[in-house]
Steps between C-alpha positions, in 0.01 A plus 500: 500500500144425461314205328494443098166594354534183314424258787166645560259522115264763680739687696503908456771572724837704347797417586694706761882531557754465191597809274196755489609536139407101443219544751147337283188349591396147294135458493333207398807202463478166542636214628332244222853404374630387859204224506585372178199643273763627253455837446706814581466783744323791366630854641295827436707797600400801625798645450518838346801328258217315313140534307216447682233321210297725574750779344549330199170446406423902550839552302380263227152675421617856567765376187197348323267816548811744366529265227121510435559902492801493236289269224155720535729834468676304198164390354339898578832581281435338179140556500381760283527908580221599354569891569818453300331338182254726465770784565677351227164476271384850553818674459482591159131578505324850444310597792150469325588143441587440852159671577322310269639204661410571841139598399498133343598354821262693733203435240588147489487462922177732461350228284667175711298699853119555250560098405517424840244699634240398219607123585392606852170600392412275229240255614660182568410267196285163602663183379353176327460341796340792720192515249485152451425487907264771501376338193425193703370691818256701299397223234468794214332300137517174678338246231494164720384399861721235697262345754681321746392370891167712432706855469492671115810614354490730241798461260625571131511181274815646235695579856458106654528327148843713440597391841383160611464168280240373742314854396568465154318170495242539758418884317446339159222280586329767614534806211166704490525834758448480876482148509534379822746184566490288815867458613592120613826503621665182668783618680404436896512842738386743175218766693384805346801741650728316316357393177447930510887498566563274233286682226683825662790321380409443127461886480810631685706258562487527851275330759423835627426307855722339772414142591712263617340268254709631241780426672431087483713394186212232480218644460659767212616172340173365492351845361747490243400192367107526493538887407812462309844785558439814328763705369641859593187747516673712198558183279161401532360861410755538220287189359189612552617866308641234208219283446175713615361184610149551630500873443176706551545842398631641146616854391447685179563838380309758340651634163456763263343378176606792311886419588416168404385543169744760403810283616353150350485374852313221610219541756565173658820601551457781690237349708748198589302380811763366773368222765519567871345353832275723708670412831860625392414825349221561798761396700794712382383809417103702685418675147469185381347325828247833520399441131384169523339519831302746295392282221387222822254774627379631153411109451709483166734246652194239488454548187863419434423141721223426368592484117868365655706743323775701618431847640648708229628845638544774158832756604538865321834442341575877547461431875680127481716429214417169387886439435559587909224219543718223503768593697247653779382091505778380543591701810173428655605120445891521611565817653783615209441773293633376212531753181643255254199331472395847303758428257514095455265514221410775135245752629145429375418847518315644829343793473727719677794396237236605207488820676861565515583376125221764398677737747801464310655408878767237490492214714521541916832391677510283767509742757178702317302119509661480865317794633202473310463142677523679823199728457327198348590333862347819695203474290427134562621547898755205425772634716737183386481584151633868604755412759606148396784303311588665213648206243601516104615915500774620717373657846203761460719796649793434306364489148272839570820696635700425165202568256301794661731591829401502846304833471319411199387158630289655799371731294389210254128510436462839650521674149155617316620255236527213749169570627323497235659173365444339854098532580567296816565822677151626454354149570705394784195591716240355333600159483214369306591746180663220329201282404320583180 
Protein backbone atom coordinates (compact mmCIF):
# COMPACT_ATOMS: atom_id res chain seq x y z
CA UNK A 1 0.00 0.00 0.00
CA UNK A 2 0.97 3.49 -0.54
CA UNK A 3 3.62 5.11 -2.89
CA UNK A 4 7.62 4.71 -2.37
CA UNK A 5 9.15 7.86 -1.00
CA UNK A 6 11.73 7.29 -3.58
CA UNK A 7 9.70 8.35 -6.65
CA UNK A 8 9.12 11.75 -5.33
CA UNK A 9 13.03 13.71 -4.05
CA UNK A 10 10.88 16.28 -1.93
CA UNK A 11 8.23 14.14 -0.71
CA UNK A 12 7.57 14.09 3.35
CA UNK A 13 4.93 11.67 3.39
CA UNK A 14 5.47 8.16 5.68
CA UNK A 15 4.53 5.30 4.58
CA UNK A 16 1.27 3.69 5.84
CA UNK A 17 0.21 -0.04 5.89
CA UNK A 18 2.97 -2.92 6.31
CA UNK A 19 4.20 -4.13 9.86
CA UNK A 20 3.99 -1.10 12.42
CA UNK A 21 7.22 -2.59 13.70
CA UNK A 22 8.93 -1.76 10.02
CA UNK A 23 6.72 1.32 9.85
CA UNK A 24 9.63 4.57 8.94
CA UNK A 25 9.52 7.76 7.31
CA UNK A 26 12.54 8.52 4.47
CA UNK A 27 13.13 12.14 4.17
CA UNK A 28 15.08 13.66 1.66
CA UNK A 29 15.87 10.55 -1.19
CA UNK A 30 16.38 10.78 -4.51
CA UNK A 31 15.75 9.56 -7.65
CA UNK A 32 19.28 10.90 -9.34
CA UNK A 33 20.35 7.23 -10.02
CA UNK A 34 17.07 6.35 -12.08
CA UNK A 35 18.07 9.27 -14.70
CA UNK A 36 21.39 8.05 -15.09
CA UNK A 37 23.53 10.79 -13.05
CA UNK A 38 25.27 7.90 -11.23
CA UNK A 39 24.94 8.32 -7.83
CA UNK A 40 23.10 6.38 -5.06
CA UNK A 41 20.05 7.02 -2.97
CA UNK A 42 20.76 8.65 0.23
CA UNK A 43 18.33 7.55 3.24
CA UNK A 44 18.31 9.54 6.61
CA UNK A 45 16.33 7.62 9.16
CA UNK A 46 14.45 8.77 11.76
CA UNK A 47 14.20 5.77 13.22
CA UNK A 48 14.77 5.43 16.88
CA UNK A 49 17.20 2.15 15.78
CA UNK A 50 19.80 4.74 14.56
CA UNK A 51 21.96 8.09 15.49
CA UNK A 52 20.68 11.12 14.56
CA UNK A 53 24.23 13.42 13.67
CA UNK A 54 23.16 15.54 15.68
CA UNK A 55 23.63 12.91 18.73
CA UNK A 56 26.91 12.06 17.87
CA UNK A 57 28.32 15.23 17.67
CA UNK A 58 26.86 16.07 21.44
CA UNK A 59 28.24 12.49 22.38
CA UNK A 60 31.62 13.34 20.84
CA UNK A 61 32.31 16.72 22.82
CA UNK A 62 30.60 15.67 26.06
CA UNK A 63 33.62 12.66 25.62
CA UNK A 64 36.06 15.45 24.70
CA UNK A 65 35.02 17.85 27.67
CA UNK A 66 35.31 14.62 30.31
CA UNK A 67 38.51 14.01 28.75
CA UNK A 68 39.54 17.70 29.11
CA UNK A 69 38.48 17.13 32.99
CA UNK A 70 40.69 13.83 33.55
CA UNK A 71 44.19 15.59 32.10
CA UNK A 72 43.65 19.08 34.21
CA UNK A 73 42.81 16.80 37.46
CA UNK A 74 46.03 14.69 36.32
CA UNK A 75 48.10 17.84 35.73
CA UNK A 76 46.48 19.56 39.40
CA UNK A 77 47.98 16.02 40.68
CA UNK A 78 51.57 16.28 39.98
CA UNK A 79 51.82 19.86 40.61
CA UNK A 80 53.35 20.82 43.71
CA UNK A 81 51.47 20.67 47.43
CA UNK A 82 52.92 23.28 48.83
CA UNK A 83 51.15 22.71 52.40
CA UNK A 84 52.82 19.31 52.40
CA UNK A 85 56.49 20.62 51.72
CA UNK A 86 56.51 23.03 54.05
CA UNK A 87 54.83 20.44 56.56
CA UNK A 88 57.63 18.36 55.80
CA UNK A 89 60.27 21.43 56.25
CA UNK A 90 58.97 22.67 59.51
CA UNK A 91 58.54 19.48 61.22
CA UNK A 92 61.58 19.28 63.01
CA UNK A 93 61.75 22.95 63.83
CA UNK A 94 61.55 24.67 67.40
CA UNK A 95 58.72 26.89 67.61
CA UNK A 96 60.87 30.17 67.85
CA UNK A 97 62.29 29.19 64.54
CA UNK A 98 58.97 28.74 63.02
CA UNK A 99 58.17 32.22 64.53
CA UNK A 100 61.08 33.71 63.36
CA UNK A 101 60.17 32.50 60.05
CA UNK A 102 56.82 33.79 59.85
CA UNK A 103 57.93 37.26 61.15
CA UNK A 104 60.40 37.07 58.03
CA UNK A 105 57.61 36.46 55.75
CA UNK A 106 55.14 39.11 57.05
CA UNK A 107 58.13 41.75 57.17
CA UNK A 108 59.07 40.83 53.78
CA UNK A 109 55.15 41.45 52.30
CA UNK A 110 55.28 44.63 54.71
CA UNK A 111 58.24 45.85 52.70
CA UNK A 112 56.89 44.41 48.97
CA UNK A 113 53.21 46.84 50.01
CA UNK A 114 55.88 50.34 51.28
CA UNK A 115 57.79 49.61 47.64
CA UNK A 116 54.72 49.82 46.01
CA UNK A 117 53.20 52.54 47.63
CA UNK A 118 56.45 54.78 47.46
CA UNK A 119 56.51 53.79 43.57
CA UNK A 120 52.99 55.28 43.69
CA UNK A 121 54.13 58.44 45.01
CA UNK A 122 57.42 58.99 43.58
CA UNK A 123 57.27 61.68 40.98
CA UNK A 124 57.28 60.14 37.69
CA UNK A 125 60.91 60.67 36.27
CA UNK A 126 61.07 62.90 32.80
CA UNK A 127 62.88 61.11 30.03
CA UNK A 128 65.57 62.35 27.39
CA UNK A 129 63.20 63.08 25.09
CA UNK A 130 60.50 64.95 27.36
CA UNK A 131 63.20 67.71 28.24
CA UNK A 132 64.62 67.79 25.01
CA UNK A 133 60.83 68.99 23.84
CA UNK A 134 60.37 71.36 26.50
CA UNK A 135 63.89 72.23 25.78
CA UNK A 136 62.84 73.18 22.30
CA UNK A 137 59.43 74.85 23.33
CA UNK A 138 61.10 77.06 25.86
CA UNK A 139 64.50 77.75 23.91
CA UNK A 140 66.49 77.77 27.51
CA UNK A 141 70.69 79.01 26.58
CA UNK A 142 69.83 79.02 22.96
CA UNK A 143 73.26 80.29 21.26
CA UNK A 144 72.05 80.59 17.44
CA UNK A 145 68.99 82.15 15.54
CA UNK A 146 67.56 80.16 12.41
CA UNK A 147 65.80 82.80 10.31
CA UNK A 148 63.72 81.27 7.89
CA UNK A 149 60.45 82.78 5.62
CA UNK A 150 60.90 86.03 7.93
CA UNK A 151 60.03 83.97 11.38
CA UNK A 152 63.28 83.63 14.05
CA UNK A 153 64.02 80.39 15.46
CA UNK A 154 65.90 80.20 18.37
CA UNK A 155 67.97 76.96 18.56
CA UNK A 156 71.17 75.31 20.18
CA UNK A 157 74.17 74.91 17.71
CA UNK A 158 75.97 71.49 19.74
CA UNK A 159 72.13 69.96 19.51
CA UNK A 160 71.74 70.53 15.32
CA UNK A 161 75.54 69.83 14.57
CA UNK A 162 75.16 66.38 16.71
CA UNK A 163 72.08 65.80 14.73
CA UNK A 164 72.05 67.06 11.18
CA UNK A 165 75.07 67.14 8.58
CA UNK A 166 73.38 69.99 6.77
CA UNK A 167 73.65 71.75 10.50
CA UNK A 168 76.99 70.67 11.06
CA UNK A 169 78.11 72.45 7.94
CA UNK A 170 75.83 75.31 7.69
CA UNK A 171 76.65 75.94 11.90
CA UNK A 172 80.40 76.07 11.26
CA UNK A 173 80.49 78.92 8.97
CA UNK A 174 78.87 80.77 11.29
CA UNK A 175 80.79 80.12 14.99
CA UNK A 176 80.72 83.44 17.06
CA UNK A 177 77.34 83.51 19.59
CA UNK A 178 73.86 84.47 18.43
CA UNK A 179 74.72 84.62 15.01
CA UNK A 180 71.92 84.65 12.99
CA UNK A 181 71.85 82.26 9.71
CA UNK A 182 69.40 82.71 6.83
CA UNK A 183 68.02 79.18 6.04
CA UNK A 184 67.84 78.37 2.06
CA UNK A 185 66.31 75.27 1.69
CA UNK A 186 65.35 73.81 -1.85
CA UNK A 187 62.99 71.21 -1.26
CA UNK A 188 59.48 72.62 -2.89
CA UNK A 189 56.28 72.80 -0.23
CA UNK A 190 58.88 73.57 3.00
CA UNK A 191 56.64 76.62 5.11
CA UNK A 192 57.44 77.61 8.49
CA UNK A 193 55.03 74.82 10.35
CA UNK A 194 57.02 72.32 9.01
CA UNK A 195 60.56 73.37 8.86
CA UNK A 196 59.39 73.94 13.00
CA UNK A 197 58.32 70.17 12.71
CA UNK A 198 61.41 69.22 11.22
CA UNK A 199 63.79 71.04 13.75
CA UNK A 200 61.17 69.43 16.41
CA UNK A 201 62.47 66.40 14.94
CA UNK A 202 66.30 66.87 15.39
CA UNK A 203 65.51 67.26 19.17
CA UNK A 204 63.04 64.41 19.88
CA UNK A 205 62.85 62.42 17.33
CA UNK A 206 59.43 62.95 16.67
CA UNK A 207 57.65 65.47 14.40
CA UNK A 208 55.64 66.41 17.32
CA UNK A 209 52.83 67.53 14.54
CA UNK A 210 50.40 65.63 12.21
CA UNK A 211 50.58 66.56 8.54
CA UNK A 212 49.84 64.57 5.90
CA UNK A 213 53.00 65.86 4.35
CA UNK A 214 54.89 63.50 6.24
CA UNK A 215 53.12 60.91 5.01
CA UNK A 216 54.46 61.54 1.09
CA UNK A 217 57.51 59.06 0.85
CA UNK A 218 58.73 61.88 -1.62
CA UNK A 219 59.06 64.64 -0.06
CA UNK A 220 60.93 62.75 3.24
CA UNK A 221 63.20 61.40 0.47
CA UNK A 222 64.00 64.62 -0.73
CA UNK A 223 64.59 65.96 3.00
CA UNK A 224 66.79 63.22 3.52
CA UNK A 225 68.99 64.03 0.92
CA UNK A 226 69.44 67.93 1.29
CA UNK A 227 69.26 67.48 5.25
CA UNK A 228 70.84 64.15 5.32
CA UNK A 229 69.14 60.82 7.84
CA UNK A 230 70.02 61.26 11.33
CA UNK A 231 70.44 58.51 13.59
CA UNK A 232 68.44 57.24 16.77
CA UNK A 233 67.99 60.39 19.18
CA UNK A 234 70.12 58.34 21.99
CA UNK A 235 73.01 57.48 19.50
CA UNK A 236 73.35 60.88 18.54
CA UNK A 237 73.42 62.19 22.29
CA UNK A 238 75.71 59.34 23.34
CA UNK A 239 78.12 61.27 20.76
CA UNK A 240 77.68 64.43 21.78
CA UNK A 241 78.41 63.07 25.78
CA UNK A 242 81.75 61.32 23.95
CA UNK A 243 83.16 64.03 22.07
CA UNK A 244 81.87 67.41 23.90
CA UNK A 245 81.81 68.89 20.59
CA UNK A 246 80.82 72.53 20.82
CA UNK A 247 80.38 72.50 24.57
CA UNK A 248 79.72 75.79 26.50
CA UNK A 249 79.73 75.25 30.05
CA UNK A 250 82.60 73.55 32.32
CA UNK A 251 82.58 72.30 35.99
CA UNK A 252 85.22 72.47 38.64
CA UNK A 253 85.40 71.73 42.20
CA UNK A 254 86.47 73.47 45.16
CA UNK A 255 89.17 71.59 47.30
CA UNK A 256 90.79 71.77 50.47
CA UNK A 257 94.39 72.94 50.19
CA UNK A 258 95.31 71.70 53.47
CA UNK A 259 94.25 67.96 52.37
CA UNK A 260 96.14 68.66 49.44
CA UNK A 261 99.33 69.42 50.76
CA UNK A 262 99.29 66.90 53.47
CA UNK A 263 98.41 63.95 51.00
CA UNK A 264 100.94 65.21 48.05
CA UNK A 265 97.92 65.75 45.91
CA UNK A 266 97.82 67.72 42.97
CA UNK A 267 95.57 70.81 42.76
CA UNK A 268 94.85 70.32 39.17
CA UNK A 269 93.73 67.20 39.93
CA UNK A 270 91.22 67.87 42.15
CA UNK A 271 89.92 70.71 40.21
CA UNK A 272 89.59 68.33 37.01
CA UNK A 273 87.15 70.64 35.08
CA UNK A 274 84.60 68.33 33.00
CA UNK A 275 82.94 69.93 29.65
CA UNK A 276 79.19 70.17 29.32
CA UNK A 277 76.57 72.08 27.06
CA UNK A 278 74.25 74.57 28.71
CA UNK A 279 71.12 73.26 26.95
CA UNK A 280 71.42 69.56 28.36
CA UNK A 281 72.10 70.27 31.90
CA UNK A 282 69.40 73.39 31.77
CA UNK A 283 67.46 71.02 30.18
CA UNK A 284 67.70 67.98 32.47
CA UNK A 285 67.81 69.07 35.70
CA UNK A 286 65.95 73.24 37.25
CA UNK A 287 68.96 73.66 39.89
CA UNK A 288 70.97 73.81 37.17
CA UNK A 289 68.47 75.69 34.65
CA UNK A 290 67.68 78.26 37.87
CA UNK A 291 71.48 78.83 38.30
CA UNK A 292 72.26 79.99 35.07
CA UNK A 293 69.23 81.96 34.42
CA UNK A 294 70.76 83.71 37.38
CA UNK A 295 74.14 84.45 36.03
CA UNK A 296 71.92 85.92 32.53
CA UNK A 297 70.25 88.54 34.89
CA UNK A 298 73.37 89.35 37.10
CA UNK A 299 74.97 90.15 33.49
CA UNK A 300 77.98 87.68 34.15
CA UNK A 301 76.93 85.51 31.25
CA UNK A 302 78.08 88.52 28.84
CA UNK A 303 81.00 88.62 30.13
CA UNK A 304 81.44 84.94 29.45
CA UNK A 305 80.36 85.93 25.41
CA UNK A 306 82.14 88.52 25.11
CA UNK A 307 85.74 87.17 25.95
CA UNK A 308 84.20 83.67 24.15
CA UNK A 309 85.02 81.44 26.91
CA UNK A 310 83.05 78.87 28.48
CA UNK A 311 80.87 79.74 31.47
CA UNK A 312 82.74 77.97 34.16
CA UNK A 313 80.36 76.89 37.09
CA UNK A 314 82.86 76.08 40.63
CA UNK A 315 80.81 72.91 42.74
CA UNK A 316 81.52 72.36 46.73
CA UNK A 317 82.82 68.85 46.51
CA UNK A 318 81.29 68.19 50.00
CA UNK A 319 77.92 69.00 48.36
CA UNK A 320 78.88 67.16 44.77
CA UNK A 321 81.57 64.69 44.79
CA UNK A 322 83.62 65.36 41.92
CA UNK A 323 83.97 61.44 41.41
CA UNK A 324 79.75 61.33 41.15
CA UNK A 325 80.40 64.10 38.39
CA UNK A 326 80.86 61.92 35.67
CA UNK A 327 78.42 59.49 35.98
CA UNK A 328 75.63 62.34 36.77
CA UNK A 329 76.80 63.48 32.85
CA UNK A 330 76.39 60.76 31.51
CA UNK A 331 72.79 60.23 32.61
CA UNK A 332 71.86 63.66 31.58
CA UNK A 333 73.27 62.52 28.04
CA UNK A 334 71.72 58.77 27.86
CA UNK A 335 69.33 58.31 30.49
CA UNK A 336 71.50 55.18 32.31
CA UNK A 337 72.82 55.55 35.50
CA UNK A 338 75.76 53.88 35.03
CA UNK A 339 78.11 53.23 38.30
CA UNK A 340 80.96 51.51 36.56
CA UNK A 341 82.02 54.46 35.08
CA UNK A 342 83.10 55.29 38.97
CA UNK A 343 85.33 52.45 38.85
CA UNK A 344 86.81 52.23 35.06
CA UNK A 345 89.72 54.24 35.99
CA UNK A 346 92.58 54.73 39.62
CA UNK A 347 90.96 57.43 41.78
CA UNK A 348 92.75 60.81 41.50
CA UNK A 349 91.76 61.67 44.82
CA UNK A 350 88.44 63.90 45.38
CA UNK A 351 88.09 65.45 48.31
CA UNK A 352 85.56 63.42 49.91
CA UNK A 353 88.02 60.19 49.53
CA UNK A 354 90.84 62.48 51.38
CA UNK A 355 88.33 62.83 54.00
CA UNK A 356 87.61 59.26 54.50
CA UNK A 357 91.43 57.99 54.28
CA UNK A 358 92.03 60.66 57.16
CA UNK A 359 88.83 59.22 58.75
CA UNK A 360 90.41 56.01 58.83
CA UNK A 361 86.85 54.89 56.92
CA UNK A 362 87.34 52.20 54.34
CA UNK A 363 86.06 52.51 51.02
CA UNK A 364 81.94 52.78 50.31
CA UNK A 365 80.16 49.68 48.72
CA UNK A 366 78.17 49.87 45.92
CA UNK A 367 75.05 50.10 47.57
CA UNK A 368 76.64 53.10 50.07
CA UNK A 369 77.79 55.05 46.43
CA UNK A 370 74.16 53.87 45.23
CA UNK A 371 72.31 55.86 47.76
CA UNK A 372 74.55 58.60 48.07
CA UNK A 373 73.84 59.14 44.16
CA UNK A 374 70.24 59.30 45.03
CA UNK A 375 70.39 62.27 47.41
CA UNK A 376 72.85 63.79 44.94
CA UNK A 377 69.71 63.29 42.35
CA UNK A 378 67.18 65.06 44.95
CA UNK A 379 69.59 67.76 45.32
CA UNK A 380 70.06 68.54 41.65
CA UNK A 381 65.98 67.80 41.02
CA UNK A 382 67.19 65.16 38.32
CA UNK A 383 64.46 62.71 38.97
CA UNK A 384 66.12 60.20 36.17
CA UNK A 385 69.26 60.00 37.90
CA UNK A 386 67.15 58.82 41.14
CA UNK A 387 64.61 56.58 39.55
CA UNK A 388 66.42 55.38 36.40
CA UNK A 389 68.43 52.33 34.94
CA UNK A 390 70.64 51.14 37.27
CA UNK A 391 73.72 49.35 35.07
CA UNK A 392 77.35 47.89 36.25
CA UNK A 393 76.12 46.78 40.22
CA UNK A 394 73.41 44.31 40.74
CA UNK A 395 69.83 45.99 41.38
CA UNK A 396 69.85 48.91 44.07
CA UNK A 397 67.39 46.93 46.48
CA UNK A 398 69.10 43.79 46.28
CA UNK A 399 72.66 44.73 47.14
CA UNK A 400 71.34 47.11 50.27
CA UNK A 401 69.17 44.10 51.74
CA UNK A 402 72.35 41.72 51.85
CA UNK A 403 74.84 44.40 53.21
CA UNK A 404 72.75 46.59 55.67
CA UNK A 405 69.09 44.68 55.64
CA UNK A 406 65.89 46.06 54.76
CA UNK A 407 65.50 48.00 58.10
CA UNK A 408 68.83 49.45 58.07
CA UNK A 409 68.62 50.69 54.46
CA UNK A 410 65.58 53.14 55.22
CA UNK A 411 67.08 54.21 58.01
CA UNK A 412 70.34 55.00 55.89
CA UNK A 413 71.34 58.62 56.24
CA UNK A 414 69.05 59.20 59.13
CA UNK A 415 71.93 58.60 61.72
CA UNK A 416 73.77 61.83 63.42
CA UNK A 417 76.81 60.31 61.73
CA UNK A 418 75.15 60.31 58.29
CA UNK A 419 74.13 63.74 58.71
CA UNK A 420 76.87 65.20 59.42
CA UNK A 421 78.85 63.44 56.59
CA UNK A 422 75.95 64.39 54.12
CA UNK A 423 75.56 68.48 54.31
CA UNK A 424 72.99 68.16 51.49
CA UNK A 425 70.37 67.74 54.12
CA UNK A 426 70.87 71.17 55.53
CA UNK A 427 71.30 72.67 52.00
CA UNK A 428 68.63 70.95 50.18
CA UNK A 429 66.67 74.24 50.55
CA UNK A 430 68.94 76.61 49.66
CA UNK A 431 69.90 75.58 46.39
CA UNK A 432 72.43 78.19 45.71
CA UNK A 433 74.73 76.93 48.90
CA UNK A 434 76.93 75.09 46.61
CA UNK A 435 78.76 77.94 44.83
CA UNK A 436 81.81 79.36 46.52
Amino acid sequence: MGANASNYPHSCSPRVGGNSQAQQTFIGTSSYSQQGYGCESKLYSLDHGHEKPQDKKKRTSGLATLKKKFIKRRKSNRSADHAKQMRELLSGWDVRDVNALVEEYEGTSALKELSLQASLARPEARTLQKDMADLYEYKYCTDVDLIFQETCFPVHRAILAARCPFFKTLLSSSPEYGAEIIMDISTAGIDMPMFSALLHYLYTGEFGMEDSRFQNVDILVQLSEEFGTPNSLDVDMRGLFDYMCYYDVVLSFSSDSELVEAFGGNQNCLDEELKAHKAIISARSPFFRNLLQRRIRTGEEITDRTLRTPTRIILDESIIPKKYAKVILHCMYTDVVDLSVLHCSPSVGSLSEVQALVAGKPNMTRAEEAMELYHIALFLEFNMLAQGNYQGCVPLNDEVNQEQGSVGSSKWGQTPERRKENPRYELYIRCSGHLV
